[in-house]
PyMOL CGO cylinders between C-alpha atoms (Angstrom):
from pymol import cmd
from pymol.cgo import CYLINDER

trace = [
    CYLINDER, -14.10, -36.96, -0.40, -12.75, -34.31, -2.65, 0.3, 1, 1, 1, 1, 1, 1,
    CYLINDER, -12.75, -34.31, -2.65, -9.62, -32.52, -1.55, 0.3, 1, 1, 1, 1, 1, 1,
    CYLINDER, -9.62, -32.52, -1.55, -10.17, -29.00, -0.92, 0.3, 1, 1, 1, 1, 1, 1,
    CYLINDER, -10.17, -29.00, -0.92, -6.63, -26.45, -1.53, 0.3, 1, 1, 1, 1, 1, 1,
    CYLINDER, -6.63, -26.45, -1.53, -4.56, -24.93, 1.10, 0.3, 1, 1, 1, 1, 1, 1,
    CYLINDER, -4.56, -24.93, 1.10, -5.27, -21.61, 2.06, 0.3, 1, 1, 1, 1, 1, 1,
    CYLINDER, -5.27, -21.61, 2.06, -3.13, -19.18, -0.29, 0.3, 1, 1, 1, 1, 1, 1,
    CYLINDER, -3.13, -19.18, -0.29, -2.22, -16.90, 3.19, 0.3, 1, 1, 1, 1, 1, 1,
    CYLINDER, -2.22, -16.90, 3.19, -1.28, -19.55, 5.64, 0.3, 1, 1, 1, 1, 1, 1,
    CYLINDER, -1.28, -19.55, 5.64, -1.09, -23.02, 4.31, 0.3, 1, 1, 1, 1, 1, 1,
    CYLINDER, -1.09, -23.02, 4.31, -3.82, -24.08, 6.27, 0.3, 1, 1, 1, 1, 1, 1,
    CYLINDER, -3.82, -24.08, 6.27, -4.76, -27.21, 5.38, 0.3, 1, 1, 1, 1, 1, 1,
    CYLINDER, -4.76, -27.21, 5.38, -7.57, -26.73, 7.18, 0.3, 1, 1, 1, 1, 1, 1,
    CYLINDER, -7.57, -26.73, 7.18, -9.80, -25.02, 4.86, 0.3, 1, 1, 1, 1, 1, 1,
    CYLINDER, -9.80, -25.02, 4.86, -13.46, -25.53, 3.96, 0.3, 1, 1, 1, 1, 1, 1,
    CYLINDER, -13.46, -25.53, 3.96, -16.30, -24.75, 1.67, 0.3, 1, 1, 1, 1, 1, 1,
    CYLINDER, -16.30, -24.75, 1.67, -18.88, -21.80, 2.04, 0.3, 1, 1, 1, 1, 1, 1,
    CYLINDER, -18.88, -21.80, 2.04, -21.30, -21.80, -0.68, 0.3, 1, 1, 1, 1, 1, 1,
    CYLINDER, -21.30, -21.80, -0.68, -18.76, -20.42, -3.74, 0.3, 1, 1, 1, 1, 1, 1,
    CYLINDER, -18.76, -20.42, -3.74, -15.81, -19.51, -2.02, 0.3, 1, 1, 1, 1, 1, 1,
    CYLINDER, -15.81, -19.51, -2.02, -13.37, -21.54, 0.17, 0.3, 1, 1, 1, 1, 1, 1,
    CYLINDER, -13.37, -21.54, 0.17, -12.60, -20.62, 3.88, 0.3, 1, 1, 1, 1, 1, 1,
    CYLINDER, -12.60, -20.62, 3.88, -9.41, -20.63, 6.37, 0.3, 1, 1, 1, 1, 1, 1,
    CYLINDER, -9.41, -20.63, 6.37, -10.49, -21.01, 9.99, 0.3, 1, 1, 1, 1, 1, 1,
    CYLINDER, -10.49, -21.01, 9.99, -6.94, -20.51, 10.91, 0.3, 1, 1, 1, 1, 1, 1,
    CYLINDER, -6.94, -20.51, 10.91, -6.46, -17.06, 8.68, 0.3, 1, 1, 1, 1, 1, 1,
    CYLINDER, -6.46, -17.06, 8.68, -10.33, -16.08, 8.34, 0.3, 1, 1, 1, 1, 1, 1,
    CYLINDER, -10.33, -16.08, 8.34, -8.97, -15.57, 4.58, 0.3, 1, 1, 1, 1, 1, 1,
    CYLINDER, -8.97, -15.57, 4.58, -11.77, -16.42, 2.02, 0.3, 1, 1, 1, 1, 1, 1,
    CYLINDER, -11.77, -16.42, 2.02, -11.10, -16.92, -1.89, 0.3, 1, 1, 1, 1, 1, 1,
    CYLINDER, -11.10, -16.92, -1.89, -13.24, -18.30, -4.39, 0.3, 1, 1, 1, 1, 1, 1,
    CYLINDER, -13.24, -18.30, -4.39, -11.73, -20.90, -7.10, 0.3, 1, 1, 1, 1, 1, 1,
    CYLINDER, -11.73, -20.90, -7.10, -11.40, -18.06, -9.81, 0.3, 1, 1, 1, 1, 1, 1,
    CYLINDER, -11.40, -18.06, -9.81, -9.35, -16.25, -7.83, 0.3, 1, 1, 1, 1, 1, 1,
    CYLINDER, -9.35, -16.25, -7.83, -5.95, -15.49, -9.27, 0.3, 1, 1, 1, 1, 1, 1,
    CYLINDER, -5.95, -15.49, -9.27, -2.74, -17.42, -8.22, 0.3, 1, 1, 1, 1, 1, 1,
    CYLINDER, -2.74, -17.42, -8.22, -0.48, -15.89, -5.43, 0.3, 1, 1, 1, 1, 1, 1,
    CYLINDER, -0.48, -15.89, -5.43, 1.48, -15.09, -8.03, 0.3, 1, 1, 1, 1, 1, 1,
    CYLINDER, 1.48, -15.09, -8.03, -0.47, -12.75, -9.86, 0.3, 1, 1, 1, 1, 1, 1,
    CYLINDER, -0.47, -12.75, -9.86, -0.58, -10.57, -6.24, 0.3, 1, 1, 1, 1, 1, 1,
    CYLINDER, -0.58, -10.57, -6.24, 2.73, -10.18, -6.37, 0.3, 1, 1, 1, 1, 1, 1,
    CYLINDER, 2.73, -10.18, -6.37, 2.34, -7.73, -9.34, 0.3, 1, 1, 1, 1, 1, 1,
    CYLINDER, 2.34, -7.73, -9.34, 0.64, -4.99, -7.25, 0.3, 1, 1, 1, 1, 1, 1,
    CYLINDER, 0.64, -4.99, -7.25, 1.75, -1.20, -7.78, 0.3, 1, 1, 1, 1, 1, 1,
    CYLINDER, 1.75, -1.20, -7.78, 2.16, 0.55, -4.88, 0.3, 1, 1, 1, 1, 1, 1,
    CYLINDER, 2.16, 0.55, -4.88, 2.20, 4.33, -6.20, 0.3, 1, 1, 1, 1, 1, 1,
    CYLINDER, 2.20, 4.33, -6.20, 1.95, 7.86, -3.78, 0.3, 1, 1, 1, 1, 1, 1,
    CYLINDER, 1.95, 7.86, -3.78, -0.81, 10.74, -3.80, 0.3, 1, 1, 1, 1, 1, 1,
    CYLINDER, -0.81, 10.74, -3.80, 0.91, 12.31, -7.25, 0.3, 1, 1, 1, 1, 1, 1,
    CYLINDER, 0.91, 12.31, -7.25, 0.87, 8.58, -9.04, 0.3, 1, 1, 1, 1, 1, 1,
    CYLINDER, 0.87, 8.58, -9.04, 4.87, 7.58, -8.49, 0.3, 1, 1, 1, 1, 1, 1,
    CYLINDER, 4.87, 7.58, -8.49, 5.92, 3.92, -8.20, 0.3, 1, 1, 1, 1, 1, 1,
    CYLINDER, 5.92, 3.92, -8.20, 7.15, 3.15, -4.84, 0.3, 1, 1, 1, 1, 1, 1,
    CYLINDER, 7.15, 3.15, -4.84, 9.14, 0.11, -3.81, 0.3, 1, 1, 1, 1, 1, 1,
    CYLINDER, 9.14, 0.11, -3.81, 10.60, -1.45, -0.84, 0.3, 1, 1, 1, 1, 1, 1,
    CYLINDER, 10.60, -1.45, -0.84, 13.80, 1.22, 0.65, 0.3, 1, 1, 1, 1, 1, 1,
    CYLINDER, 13.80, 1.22, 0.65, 11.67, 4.13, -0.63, 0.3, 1, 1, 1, 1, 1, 1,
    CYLINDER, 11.67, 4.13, -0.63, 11.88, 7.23, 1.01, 0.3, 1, 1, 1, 1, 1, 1,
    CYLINDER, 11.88, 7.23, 1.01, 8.68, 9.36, 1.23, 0.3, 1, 1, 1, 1, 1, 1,
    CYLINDER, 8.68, 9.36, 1.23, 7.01, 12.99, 2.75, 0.3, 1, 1, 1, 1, 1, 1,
    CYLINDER, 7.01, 12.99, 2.75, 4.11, 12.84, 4.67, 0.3, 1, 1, 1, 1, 1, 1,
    CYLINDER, 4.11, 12.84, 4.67, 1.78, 15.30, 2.24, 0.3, 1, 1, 1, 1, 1, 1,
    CYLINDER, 1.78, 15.30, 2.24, -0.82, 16.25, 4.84, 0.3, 1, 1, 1, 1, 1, 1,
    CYLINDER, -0.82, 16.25, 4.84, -1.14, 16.63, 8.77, 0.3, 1, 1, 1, 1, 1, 1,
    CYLINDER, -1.14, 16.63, 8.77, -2.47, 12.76, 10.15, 0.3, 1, 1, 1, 1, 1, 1,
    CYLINDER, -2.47, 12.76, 10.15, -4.03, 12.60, 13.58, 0.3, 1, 1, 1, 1, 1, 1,
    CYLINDER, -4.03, 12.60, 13.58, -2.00, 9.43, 15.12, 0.3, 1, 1, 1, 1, 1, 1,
    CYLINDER, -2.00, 9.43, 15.12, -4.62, 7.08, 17.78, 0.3, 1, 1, 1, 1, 1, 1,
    CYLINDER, -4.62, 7.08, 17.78, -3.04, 7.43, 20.95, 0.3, 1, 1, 1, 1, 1, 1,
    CYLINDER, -3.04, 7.43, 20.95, -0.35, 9.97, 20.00, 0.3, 1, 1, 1, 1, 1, 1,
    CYLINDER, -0.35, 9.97, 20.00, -0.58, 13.38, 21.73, 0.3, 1, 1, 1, 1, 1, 1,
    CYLINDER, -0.58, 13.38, 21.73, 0.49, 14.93, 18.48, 0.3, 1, 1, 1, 1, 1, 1,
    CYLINDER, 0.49, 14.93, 18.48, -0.10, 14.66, 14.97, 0.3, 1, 1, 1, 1, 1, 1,
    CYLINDER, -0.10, 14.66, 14.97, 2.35, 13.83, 11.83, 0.3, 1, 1, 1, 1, 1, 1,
    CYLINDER, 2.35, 13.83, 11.83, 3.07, 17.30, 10.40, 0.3, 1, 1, 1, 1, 1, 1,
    CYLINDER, 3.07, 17.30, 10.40, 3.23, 17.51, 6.52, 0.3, 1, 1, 1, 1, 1, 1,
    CYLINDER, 3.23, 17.51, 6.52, 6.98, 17.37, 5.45, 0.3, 1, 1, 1, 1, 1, 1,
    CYLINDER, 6.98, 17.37, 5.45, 7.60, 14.68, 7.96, 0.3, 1, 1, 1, 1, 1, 1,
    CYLINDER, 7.60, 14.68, 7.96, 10.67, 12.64, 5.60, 0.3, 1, 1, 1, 1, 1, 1,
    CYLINDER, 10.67, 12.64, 5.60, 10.29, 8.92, 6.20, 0.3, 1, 1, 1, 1, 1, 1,
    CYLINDER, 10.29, 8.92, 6.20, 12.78, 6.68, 4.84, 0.3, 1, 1, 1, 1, 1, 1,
    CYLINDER, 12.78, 6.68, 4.84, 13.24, 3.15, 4.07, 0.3, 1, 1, 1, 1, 1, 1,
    CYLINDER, 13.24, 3.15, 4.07, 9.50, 1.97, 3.71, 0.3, 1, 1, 1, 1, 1, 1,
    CYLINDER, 9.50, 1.97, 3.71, 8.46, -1.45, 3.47, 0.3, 1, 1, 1, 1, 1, 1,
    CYLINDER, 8.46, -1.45, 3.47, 5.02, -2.22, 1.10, 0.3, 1, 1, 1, 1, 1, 1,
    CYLINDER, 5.02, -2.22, 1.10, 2.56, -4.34, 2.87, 0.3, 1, 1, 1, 1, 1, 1,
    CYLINDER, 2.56, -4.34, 2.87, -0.72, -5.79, 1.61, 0.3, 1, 1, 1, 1, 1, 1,
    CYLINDER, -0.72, -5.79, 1.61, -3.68, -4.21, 3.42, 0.3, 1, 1, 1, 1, 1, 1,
    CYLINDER, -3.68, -4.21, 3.42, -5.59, -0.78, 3.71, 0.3, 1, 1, 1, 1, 1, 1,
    CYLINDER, -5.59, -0.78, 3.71, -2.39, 0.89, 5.45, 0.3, 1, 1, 1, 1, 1, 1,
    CYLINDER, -2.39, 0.89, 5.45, 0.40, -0.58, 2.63, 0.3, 1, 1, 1, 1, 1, 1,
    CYLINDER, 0.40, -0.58, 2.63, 3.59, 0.78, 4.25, 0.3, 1, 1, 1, 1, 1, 1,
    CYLINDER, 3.59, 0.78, 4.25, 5.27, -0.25, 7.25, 0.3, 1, 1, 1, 1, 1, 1,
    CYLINDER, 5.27, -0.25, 7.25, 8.11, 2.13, 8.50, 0.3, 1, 1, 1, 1, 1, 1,
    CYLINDER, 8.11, 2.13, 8.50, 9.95, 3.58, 11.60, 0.3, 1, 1, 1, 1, 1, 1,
    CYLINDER, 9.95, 3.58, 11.60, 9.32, 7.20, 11.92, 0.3, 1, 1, 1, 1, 1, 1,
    CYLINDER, 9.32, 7.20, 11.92, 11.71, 8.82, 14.42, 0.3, 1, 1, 1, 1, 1, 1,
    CYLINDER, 11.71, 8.82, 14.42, 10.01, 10.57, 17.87, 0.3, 1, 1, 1, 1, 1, 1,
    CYLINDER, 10.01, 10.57, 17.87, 6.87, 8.24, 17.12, 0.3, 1, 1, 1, 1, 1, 1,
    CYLINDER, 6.87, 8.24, 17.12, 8.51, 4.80, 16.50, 0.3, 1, 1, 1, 1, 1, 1,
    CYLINDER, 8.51, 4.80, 16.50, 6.73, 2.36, 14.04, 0.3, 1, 1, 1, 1, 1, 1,
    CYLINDER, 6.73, 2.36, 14.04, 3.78, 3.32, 12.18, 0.3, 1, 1, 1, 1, 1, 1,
    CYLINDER, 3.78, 3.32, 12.18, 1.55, 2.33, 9.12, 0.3, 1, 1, 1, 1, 1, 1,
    CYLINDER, 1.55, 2.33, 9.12, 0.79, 4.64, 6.65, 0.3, 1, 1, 1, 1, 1, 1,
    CYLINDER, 0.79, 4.64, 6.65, -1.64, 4.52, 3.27, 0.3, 1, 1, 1, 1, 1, 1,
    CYLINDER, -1.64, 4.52, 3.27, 0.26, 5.49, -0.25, 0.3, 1, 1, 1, 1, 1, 1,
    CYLINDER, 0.26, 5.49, -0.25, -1.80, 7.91, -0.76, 0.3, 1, 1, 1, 1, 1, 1,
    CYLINDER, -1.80, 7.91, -0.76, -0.71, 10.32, 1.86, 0.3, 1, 1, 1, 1, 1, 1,
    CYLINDER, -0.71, 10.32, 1.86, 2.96, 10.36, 0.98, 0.3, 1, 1, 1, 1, 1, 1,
    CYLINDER, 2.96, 10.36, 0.98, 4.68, 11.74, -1.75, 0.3, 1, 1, 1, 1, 1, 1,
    CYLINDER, 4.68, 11.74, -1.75, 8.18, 10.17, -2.72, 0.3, 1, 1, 1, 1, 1, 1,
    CYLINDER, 8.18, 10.17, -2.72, 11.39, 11.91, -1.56, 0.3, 1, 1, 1, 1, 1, 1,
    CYLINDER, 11.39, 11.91, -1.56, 13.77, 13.26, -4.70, 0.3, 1, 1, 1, 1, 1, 1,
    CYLINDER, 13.77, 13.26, -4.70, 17.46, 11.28, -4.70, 0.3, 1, 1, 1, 1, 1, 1,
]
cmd.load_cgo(trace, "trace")
């Protein structure tokens, strides 16, 4: 029996084969063998809605008005957000954004702050 790899997400050894790629139960992450290594995800460029680099401790403006699910309010344009954290995902940055509490946002609907 041919050892199959550990899922790059969780570890999972777990993992099994679905016609070309490999699949975690654990994770429901699915990668084929061509994929790159972890390591080359790591290199992803997290830029804003005017092309800036952001990084991890960023501060950012909210550059439009965004309905929020179950808020009675939306985020108003302007709204200053500091100390973002990039995620992986459709919504890449975590943060705490005060009188709504934490909230993801996409890059492409902030702007970074100046200083």
């Amino acid at each position: 029996m041919t050892h199959l790899p550990d899922c790059p997400t969780c570890n999972s050894s777990l993992t099994y084969e679905d016609g070309a790629l490999f699949v975690c139960p654990e994770c429901g992450h699915e990668w084929s063998a061509d994929d790159a290594s972890p390591a080359a995800d790591e290199a992803v460029v997290h830029q804003d809605a005017v092309g800036n680099v952001l990084a991890d401790g960023d501060s950012v403006t909210i550059t439009k008005d965004l309905k929020v699910k179950g808020a009675s309010s939306a985020l108003k344009a302007g709204t200053k957000v500091r100390n973002i954290r990039l995620v992986e995902g459709d919504h890449n940055i975590d943060c705490k954004i005060e009188g709504f509490g934490p909230m993801k946002l996409k890059s492409e609907f902030v702007k970074k702050a100046q200083g």
